[in-house]
C-alpha positions in Angstrom: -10.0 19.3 3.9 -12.9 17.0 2.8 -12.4 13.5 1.1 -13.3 14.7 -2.8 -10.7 17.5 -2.7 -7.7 15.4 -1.6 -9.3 12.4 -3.9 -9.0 15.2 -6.8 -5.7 16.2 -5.9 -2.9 15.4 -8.4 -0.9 12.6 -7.8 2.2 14.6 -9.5 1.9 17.0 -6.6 1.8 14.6 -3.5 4.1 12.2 -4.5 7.1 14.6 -4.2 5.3 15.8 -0.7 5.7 11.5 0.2 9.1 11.5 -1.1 10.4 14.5 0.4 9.0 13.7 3.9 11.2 10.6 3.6 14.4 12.4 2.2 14.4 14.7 5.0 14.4 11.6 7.9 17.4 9.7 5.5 15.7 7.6 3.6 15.1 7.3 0.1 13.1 7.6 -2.7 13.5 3.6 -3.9 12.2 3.3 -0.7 8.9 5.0 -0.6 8.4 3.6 -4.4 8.5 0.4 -3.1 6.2 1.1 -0.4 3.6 2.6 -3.1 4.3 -0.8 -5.4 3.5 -3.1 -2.2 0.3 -1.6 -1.4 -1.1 -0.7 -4.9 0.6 -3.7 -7.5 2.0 -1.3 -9.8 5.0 -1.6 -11.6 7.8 1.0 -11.4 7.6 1.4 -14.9 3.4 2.2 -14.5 3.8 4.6 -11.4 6.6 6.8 -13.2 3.8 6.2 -16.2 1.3 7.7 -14.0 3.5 10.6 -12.6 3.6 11.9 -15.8 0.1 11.7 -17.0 -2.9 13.9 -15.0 -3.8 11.3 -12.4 -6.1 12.1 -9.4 -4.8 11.0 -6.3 -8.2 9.2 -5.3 -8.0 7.2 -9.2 -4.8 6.1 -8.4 -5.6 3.9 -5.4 -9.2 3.0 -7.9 -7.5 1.6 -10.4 -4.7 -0.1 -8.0 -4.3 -3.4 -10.1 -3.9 -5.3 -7.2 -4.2 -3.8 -3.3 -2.2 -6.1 -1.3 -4.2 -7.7 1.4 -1.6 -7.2 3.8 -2.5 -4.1 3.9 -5.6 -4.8 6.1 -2.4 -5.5 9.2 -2.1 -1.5 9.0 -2.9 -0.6 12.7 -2.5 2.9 14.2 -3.1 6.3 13.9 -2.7 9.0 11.5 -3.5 12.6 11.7 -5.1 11.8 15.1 -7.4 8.8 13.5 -7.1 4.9 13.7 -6.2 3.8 10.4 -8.5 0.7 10.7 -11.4 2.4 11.5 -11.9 4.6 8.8 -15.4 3.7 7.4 -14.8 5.2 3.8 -12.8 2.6 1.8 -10.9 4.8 -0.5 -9.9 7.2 2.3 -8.6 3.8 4.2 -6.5 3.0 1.6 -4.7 6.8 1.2 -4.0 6.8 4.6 -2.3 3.5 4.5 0.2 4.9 2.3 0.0 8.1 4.8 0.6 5.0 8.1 3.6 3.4 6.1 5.5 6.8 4.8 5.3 7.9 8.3 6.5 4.5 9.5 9.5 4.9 7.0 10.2 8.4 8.1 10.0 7.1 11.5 13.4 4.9 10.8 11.1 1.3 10.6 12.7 -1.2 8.8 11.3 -1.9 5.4 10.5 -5.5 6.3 8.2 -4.1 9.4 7.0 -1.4 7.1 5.9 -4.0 4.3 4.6 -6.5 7.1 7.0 -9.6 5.9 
């Protein structure tokens, strides 16, 4: 799949697909909300806000009010790629949430996941 289809993908169809990955390891959906409020700096209140309203997936890490530079510790690999090397910036940051959401599923502990 090229990057300007999944950037045009609706975010209302893969945030259940993020949520449902961690429900099926045990976890929860507070959980991955948190994770998606860590990296991006949006409220609870603005991501149900944006659930509900038709957001690209690739707008909603644009307009991120506030990327946590912590995110830059993200090391490893997803779908077969190194997380830190990905050259395009706004395919970096989706596949940080990607890197943490398979950490969670994975049975990290949230402090690891969130790099406290």
């Amino acid at each position: 799949m090229d990057n300007e289809k999944v950037y045009q993908m609706p975010l209302a169809k893969v945030y259940p697909l993020l949520v449902n990955k961690a429900l099926r390891k045990g976890r929860t959906q507070a959980e991955v909300d948190e994770i998606i409020r860590w990296l991006t700096g949006y409220t609870q209140e603005q991501l149900v806000e944006l659930l509900e309203q038709p957001t690209s997936y690739g707008d909603f890490f644009r307009k991120a009010p506030a990327l946590n530079p912590n995110r830059k510790k993200i090391k490893g690999s997803i779908c077969g790629i190194k997380v830190e090397e990905i050259q395009e910036s706004l395919m970096q940051e989706i596949r940080y949430l990607d890197k943490l959401i398979d950490e969670l599923a994975k049975g990290k502990v949230m402090e690891k996941i969130l790099r406290v």
